[in-house]
VMD Tcl script that draws the C-alpha trace (Angstrom):
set ca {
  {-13.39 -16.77 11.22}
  {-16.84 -17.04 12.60}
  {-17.75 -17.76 15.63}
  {-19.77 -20.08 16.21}
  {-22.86 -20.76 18.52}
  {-23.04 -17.20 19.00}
  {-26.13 -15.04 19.14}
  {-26.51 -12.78 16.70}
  {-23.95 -12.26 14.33}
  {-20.06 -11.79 14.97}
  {-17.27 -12.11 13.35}
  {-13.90 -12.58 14.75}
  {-10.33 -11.23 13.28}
  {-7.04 -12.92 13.69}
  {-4.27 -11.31 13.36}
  {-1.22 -13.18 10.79}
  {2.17 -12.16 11.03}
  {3.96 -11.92 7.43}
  {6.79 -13.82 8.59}
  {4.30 -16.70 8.80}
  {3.42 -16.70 4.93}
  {5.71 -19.01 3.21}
  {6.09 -22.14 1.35}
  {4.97 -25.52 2.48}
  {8.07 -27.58 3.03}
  {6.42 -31.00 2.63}
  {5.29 -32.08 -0.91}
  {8.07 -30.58 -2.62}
  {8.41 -27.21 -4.80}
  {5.09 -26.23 -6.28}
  {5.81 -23.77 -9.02}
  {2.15 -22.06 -8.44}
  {3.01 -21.52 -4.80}
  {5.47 -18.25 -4.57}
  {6.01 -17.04 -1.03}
  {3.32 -18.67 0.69}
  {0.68 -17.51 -2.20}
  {-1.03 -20.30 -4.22}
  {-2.43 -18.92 -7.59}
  {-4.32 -19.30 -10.70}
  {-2.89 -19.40 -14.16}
  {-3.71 -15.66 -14.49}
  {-2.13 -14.12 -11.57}
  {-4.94 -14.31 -8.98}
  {-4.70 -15.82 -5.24}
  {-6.30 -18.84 -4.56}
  {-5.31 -19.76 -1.04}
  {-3.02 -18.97 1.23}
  {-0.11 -21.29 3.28}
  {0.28 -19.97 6.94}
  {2.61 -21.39 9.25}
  {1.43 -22.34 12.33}
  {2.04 -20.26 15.15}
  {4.01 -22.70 17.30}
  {6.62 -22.99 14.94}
  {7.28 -19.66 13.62}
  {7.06 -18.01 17.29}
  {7.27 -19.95 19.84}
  {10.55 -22.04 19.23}
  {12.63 -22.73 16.61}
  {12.65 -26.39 17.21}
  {9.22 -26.90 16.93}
  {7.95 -28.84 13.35}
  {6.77 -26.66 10.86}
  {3.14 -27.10 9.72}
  {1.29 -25.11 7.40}
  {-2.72 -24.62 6.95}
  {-4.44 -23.80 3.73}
  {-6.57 -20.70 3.62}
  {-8.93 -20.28 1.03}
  {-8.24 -16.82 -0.25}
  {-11.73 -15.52 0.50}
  {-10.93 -16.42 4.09}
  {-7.56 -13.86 4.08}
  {-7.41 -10.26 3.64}
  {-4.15 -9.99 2.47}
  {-3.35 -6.17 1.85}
  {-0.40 -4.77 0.59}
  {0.63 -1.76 -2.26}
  {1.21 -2.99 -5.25}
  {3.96 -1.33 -7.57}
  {4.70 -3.52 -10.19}
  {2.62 -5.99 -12.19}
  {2.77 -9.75 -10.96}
  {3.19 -8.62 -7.35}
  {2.71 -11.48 -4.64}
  {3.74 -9.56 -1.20}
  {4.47 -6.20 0.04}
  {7.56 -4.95 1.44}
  {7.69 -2.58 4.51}
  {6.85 1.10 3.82}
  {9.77 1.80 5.89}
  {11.98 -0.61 3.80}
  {13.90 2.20 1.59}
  {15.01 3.93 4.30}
  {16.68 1.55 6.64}
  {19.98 2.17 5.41}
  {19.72 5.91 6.14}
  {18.17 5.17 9.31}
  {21.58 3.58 10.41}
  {23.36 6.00 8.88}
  {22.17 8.80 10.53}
  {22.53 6.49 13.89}
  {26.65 6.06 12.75}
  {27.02 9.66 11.84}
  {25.34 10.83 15.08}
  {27.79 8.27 17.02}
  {30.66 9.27 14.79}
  {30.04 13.00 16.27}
  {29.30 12.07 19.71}
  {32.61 9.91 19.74}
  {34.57 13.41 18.51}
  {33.05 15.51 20.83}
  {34.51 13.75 23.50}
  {37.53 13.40 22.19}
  {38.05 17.21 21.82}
  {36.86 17.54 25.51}
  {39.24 14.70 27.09}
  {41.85 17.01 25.40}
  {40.82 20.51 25.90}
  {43.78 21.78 27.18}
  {47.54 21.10 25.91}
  {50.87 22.57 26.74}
  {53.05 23.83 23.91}
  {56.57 26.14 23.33}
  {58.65 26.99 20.82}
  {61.63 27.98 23.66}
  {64.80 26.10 22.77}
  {65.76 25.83 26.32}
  {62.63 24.21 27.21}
  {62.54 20.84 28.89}
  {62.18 17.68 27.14}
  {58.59 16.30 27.70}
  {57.92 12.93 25.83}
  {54.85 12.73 23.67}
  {52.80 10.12 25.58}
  {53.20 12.11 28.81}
  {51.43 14.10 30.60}
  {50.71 16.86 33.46}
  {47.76 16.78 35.71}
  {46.45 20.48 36.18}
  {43.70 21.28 38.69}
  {40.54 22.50 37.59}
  {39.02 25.97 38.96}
  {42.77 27.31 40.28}
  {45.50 29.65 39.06}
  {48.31 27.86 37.90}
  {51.76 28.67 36.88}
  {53.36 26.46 33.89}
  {57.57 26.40 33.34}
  {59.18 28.92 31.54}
  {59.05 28.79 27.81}
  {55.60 26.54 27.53}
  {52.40 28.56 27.06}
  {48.49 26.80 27.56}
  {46.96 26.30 24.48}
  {43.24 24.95 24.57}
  {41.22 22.92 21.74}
  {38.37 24.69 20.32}
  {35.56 22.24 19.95}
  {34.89 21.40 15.75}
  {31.64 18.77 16.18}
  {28.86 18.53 15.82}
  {30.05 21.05 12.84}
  {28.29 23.97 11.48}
  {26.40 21.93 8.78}
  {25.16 19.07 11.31}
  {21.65 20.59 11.99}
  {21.09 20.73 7.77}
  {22.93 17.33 7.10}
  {20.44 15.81 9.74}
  {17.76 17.35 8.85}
  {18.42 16.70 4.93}
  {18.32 13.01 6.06}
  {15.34 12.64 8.51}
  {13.63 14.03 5.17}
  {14.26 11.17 3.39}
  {12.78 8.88 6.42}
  {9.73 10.60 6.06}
  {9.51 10.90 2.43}
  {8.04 7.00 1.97}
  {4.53 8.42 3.66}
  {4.39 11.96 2.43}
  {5.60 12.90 6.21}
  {7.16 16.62 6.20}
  {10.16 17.07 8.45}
  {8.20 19.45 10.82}
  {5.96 16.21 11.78}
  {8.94 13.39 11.55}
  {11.14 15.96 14.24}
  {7.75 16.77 15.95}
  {9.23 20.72 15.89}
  {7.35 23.45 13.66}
  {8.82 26.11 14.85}
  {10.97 26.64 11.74}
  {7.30 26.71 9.84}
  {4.77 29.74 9.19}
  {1.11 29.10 8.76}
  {0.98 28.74 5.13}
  {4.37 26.37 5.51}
  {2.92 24.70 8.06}
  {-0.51 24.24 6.36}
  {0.98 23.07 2.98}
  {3.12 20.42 4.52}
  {0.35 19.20 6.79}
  {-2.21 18.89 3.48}
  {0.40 17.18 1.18}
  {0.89 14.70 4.34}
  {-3.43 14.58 5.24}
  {-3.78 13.99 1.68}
  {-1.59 11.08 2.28}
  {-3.10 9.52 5.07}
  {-6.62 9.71 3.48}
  {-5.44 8.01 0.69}
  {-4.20 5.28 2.47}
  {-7.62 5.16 4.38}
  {-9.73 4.87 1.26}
  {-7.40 1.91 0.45}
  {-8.15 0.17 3.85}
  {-12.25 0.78 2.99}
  {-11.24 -0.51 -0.39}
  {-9.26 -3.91 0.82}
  {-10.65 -4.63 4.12}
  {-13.48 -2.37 5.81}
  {-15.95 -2.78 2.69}
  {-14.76 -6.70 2.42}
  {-16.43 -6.80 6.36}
  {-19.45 -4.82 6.42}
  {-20.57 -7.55 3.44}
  {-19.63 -10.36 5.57}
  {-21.80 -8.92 8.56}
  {-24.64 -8.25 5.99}
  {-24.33 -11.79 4.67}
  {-24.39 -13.48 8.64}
  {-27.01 -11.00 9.02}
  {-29.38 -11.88 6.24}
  {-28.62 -15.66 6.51}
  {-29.69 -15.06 10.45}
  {-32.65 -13.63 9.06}
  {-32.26 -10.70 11.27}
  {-31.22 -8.25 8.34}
  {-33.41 -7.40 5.01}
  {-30.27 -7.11 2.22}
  {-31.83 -3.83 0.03}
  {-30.80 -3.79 -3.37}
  {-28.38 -1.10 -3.04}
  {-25.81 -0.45 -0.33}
  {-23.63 2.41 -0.72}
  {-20.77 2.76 2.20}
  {-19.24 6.09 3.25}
  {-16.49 5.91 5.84}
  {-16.06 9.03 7.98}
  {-12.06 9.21 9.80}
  {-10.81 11.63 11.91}
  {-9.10 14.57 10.82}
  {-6.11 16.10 11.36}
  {-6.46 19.14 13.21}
  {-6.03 22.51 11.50}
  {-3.27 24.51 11.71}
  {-5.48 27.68 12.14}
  {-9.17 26.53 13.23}
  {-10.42 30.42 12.68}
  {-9.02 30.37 9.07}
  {-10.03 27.22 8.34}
  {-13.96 27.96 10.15}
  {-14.35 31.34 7.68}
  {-13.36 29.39 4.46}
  {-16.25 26.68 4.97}
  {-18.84 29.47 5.53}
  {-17.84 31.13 2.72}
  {-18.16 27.98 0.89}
  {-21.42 26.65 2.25}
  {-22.87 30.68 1.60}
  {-21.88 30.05 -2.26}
  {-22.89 25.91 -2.19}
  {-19.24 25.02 -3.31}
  {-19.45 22.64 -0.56}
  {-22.25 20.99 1.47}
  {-22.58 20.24 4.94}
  {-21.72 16.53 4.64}
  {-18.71 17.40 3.04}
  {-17.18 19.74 6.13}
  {-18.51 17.45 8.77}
  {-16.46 14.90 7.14}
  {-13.66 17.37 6.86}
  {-14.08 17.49 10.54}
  {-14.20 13.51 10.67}
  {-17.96 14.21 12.08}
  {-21.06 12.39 10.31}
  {-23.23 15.07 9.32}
  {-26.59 12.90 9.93}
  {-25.34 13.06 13.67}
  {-24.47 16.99 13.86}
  {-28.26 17.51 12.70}
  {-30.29 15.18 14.92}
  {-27.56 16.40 17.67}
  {-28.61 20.71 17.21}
  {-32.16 19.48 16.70}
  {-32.07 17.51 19.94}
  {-30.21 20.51 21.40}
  {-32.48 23.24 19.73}
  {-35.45 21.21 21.55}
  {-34.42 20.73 24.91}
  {-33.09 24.85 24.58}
  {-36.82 25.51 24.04}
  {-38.32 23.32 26.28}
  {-36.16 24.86 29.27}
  {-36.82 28.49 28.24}
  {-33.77 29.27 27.87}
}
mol new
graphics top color blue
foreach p $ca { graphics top sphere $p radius 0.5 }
foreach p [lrange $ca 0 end-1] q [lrange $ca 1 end] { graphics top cylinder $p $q radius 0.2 }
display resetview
């Protein structure tokens, strides 16, 4: 919404939980509305229905009343997968049942661990003049002295079977799948790499960076484009901003860091030495804007000179 009375121009972002999107309950069932989205004949939102905040936060008794956004005034972004699409669903959403299974399994283990070490040590024989013990009793031995037990029974003490020899892979196998939603390798979901090399460890990082910048061109695309226009337009309307025919936006992110910066340093030169690449594009590699790393080395290159240094 803008603000208004304000110098200048500014624009101010409000933040609308999901949960809040739904269908107006007075007025009855519109068959155009479909989870909170009004739309045209052909598919296309036309205005949103937001609960208000009061009644989907704050208490559960409160009246529910809705407010109708005109669709230009939403930025409503979500993946779509199949045609016809109203709403998202969380990224996160596949992989809530293994989630809690891995939680259960990992309970499962701890809960058999113990049990093994409650009953590390048991008395047995195979004399057949030993003396009757009943099966729900026991002996109290003390720990960290030599003990004698009665003739015929022998110490016999339970070697520990969890977590088992495959628990490391089983986990492992499934904390893959957690990560497998947003092209996250394991080494990044355990925060460990120390099962990686370089090139492992470089591979997984690019198929996972290649991700991420793919869901950053889809913000510019859906939202960060959508509000450097609307600036521009308060601008201009302001008269404090001359629109020129042709804008062309170029969003610079930071980068992951590479895995070997040496490695990484040597393959730009060599591609800047045979113009495979340009300096825009490795600043931006860098998340740096190139137009700043040259006024920067000139400003530096200057002041070097002027010092005599």
């Amino acid at each position: 919404t803008r603000v208004e009375g304000a110098d200048g121009v500014a624009l101010r972002l409000q933040d609308v939980h999901p949960r809040r999107l739904r269908n107006p309950t007075i007025g009855g069932t519109r068959p155009e509305i479909i989870e909170g989205v009004e739309r045209s004949e052909t598919g296309k939102p036309i205005a949103y229905h937001i609960e208000s905040f009061l009644a989907s936060e704050l208490s559960v008794l409160a009246r529910s009343e809705f407010a109708r956004y005109p669709a230009e005034s939403v930025i409503h972004g979500f993946k779509q997968r199949e045609p016809g699409q109203v709403r998202g669903v969380p990224w996160l959403a596949p992989v809530l049942q293994t989630c809690a299974d891995i939680r259960c399994y990992d309970e499962q283990v701890m809960d058999a661990a113990r049990a093994a070490a409650d009953m590390a040590v048991l008395l047995e024989t195979n004399h057949p003049d030993a003396k009757y013990v009943a099966v729900n009793e026991s002996t109290s031995v003390e720990r960290r002295t030599m003990r004698t037990v009665p003739p015929g029974w022998s110490v016999k003490q339970l070697q520990a079977a969890q977590p088992a020899a495959q628990y490391g892979d089983y986990r492992s196998e499934r904390l893959r799948e957690i990560g497998r939603p947003v092209n996250m390798p394991l080494m990044m979901v355990r925060l460990d790499s120390s099962n990686h090399n370089y090139s492992s460890a470089r591979f997984d990082g690019q198929l996972y960076s290649r991700g991420v910048s793919s869901d950053q061109n889809w913000i510019a695309r859906i939202a960060l484009n959508r509000l450097v226009k609307l600036v521009i337009r308060e601008a201009a309307l302001a008269e404090m901003y001359t629109v020129p025919e042709q804008i062309e936006y170029r969003w610079t992110w930071p980068r992951m860091p590479h895995v070997d910066p040496s490695k990484e340093a040597n393959a730009a030169e060599k591609a800047l030495a045979n113009k495979t690449t340009t300096i825009a594009d490795v600043c931006a590699t860098d998340g740096k804007d190139w137009e700043q790393v040259l006024k920067q080395l000139a400003r530096e290159k200057q002041m070097i000179g002027e010092l005599g240094l």
